[in-house]
N, C-alpha and C positions, 0 to 999 in steps of 0.2 A: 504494500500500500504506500501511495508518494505522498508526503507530506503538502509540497510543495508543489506550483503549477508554473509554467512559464510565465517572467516577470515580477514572480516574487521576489522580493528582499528578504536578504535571509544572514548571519552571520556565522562567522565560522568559530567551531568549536574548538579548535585544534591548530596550531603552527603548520604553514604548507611551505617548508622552507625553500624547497625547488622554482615555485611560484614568486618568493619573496614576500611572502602573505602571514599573519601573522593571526593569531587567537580573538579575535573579536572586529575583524575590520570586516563590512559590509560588503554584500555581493549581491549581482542580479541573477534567478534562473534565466538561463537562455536555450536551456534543453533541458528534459527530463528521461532520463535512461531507464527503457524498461527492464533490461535482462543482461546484465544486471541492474539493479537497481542504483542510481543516485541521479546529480545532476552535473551540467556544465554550467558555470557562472562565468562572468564576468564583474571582474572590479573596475570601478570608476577612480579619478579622481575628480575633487569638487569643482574644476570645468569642465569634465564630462571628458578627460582623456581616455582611454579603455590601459590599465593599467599590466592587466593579466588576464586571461581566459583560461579553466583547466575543471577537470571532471575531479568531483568527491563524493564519497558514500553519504548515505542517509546521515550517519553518527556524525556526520562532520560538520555539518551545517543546524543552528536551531531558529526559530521564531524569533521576532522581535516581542519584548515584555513591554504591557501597557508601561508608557512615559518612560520608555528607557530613551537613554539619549547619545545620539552620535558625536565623537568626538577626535579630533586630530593632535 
């Protein structure tokens, strides 16, 4: 079952060091993988440069918490 659907905002759970990504920076779904299961994202930066693109498992990615807040 996917959590997430194309477009979601979603953050990561876990250091993607190969990526240069780190444990809480936001991402967009831009794929959702059925078999196996995860997605592809992509990171922004806050002018909209496309930072990174890369496929993670379900575990890797969670929800945004009401009034959590993004920050640099």
């Amino acid at each position: 079952m996917n959590l997430f659907t194309e477009h979601s905002r979603v953050i990561l759970t876990e250091d993607l060091p190969d990526l240069g990504l780190a444990a809480g920076n936001v991402g967009t779904v831009i794929h959702v993988h059925r078999d196996p299961p995860g997605y592809e994202l992509e990171f922004f930066s806050p002018t909209g440069k496309t930072l990174a693109v890369g496929s993670v498992h379900p575990h890797q990615v969670r929800a945004f918490v009401p009034r959590e807040m993004a920050h640099a």
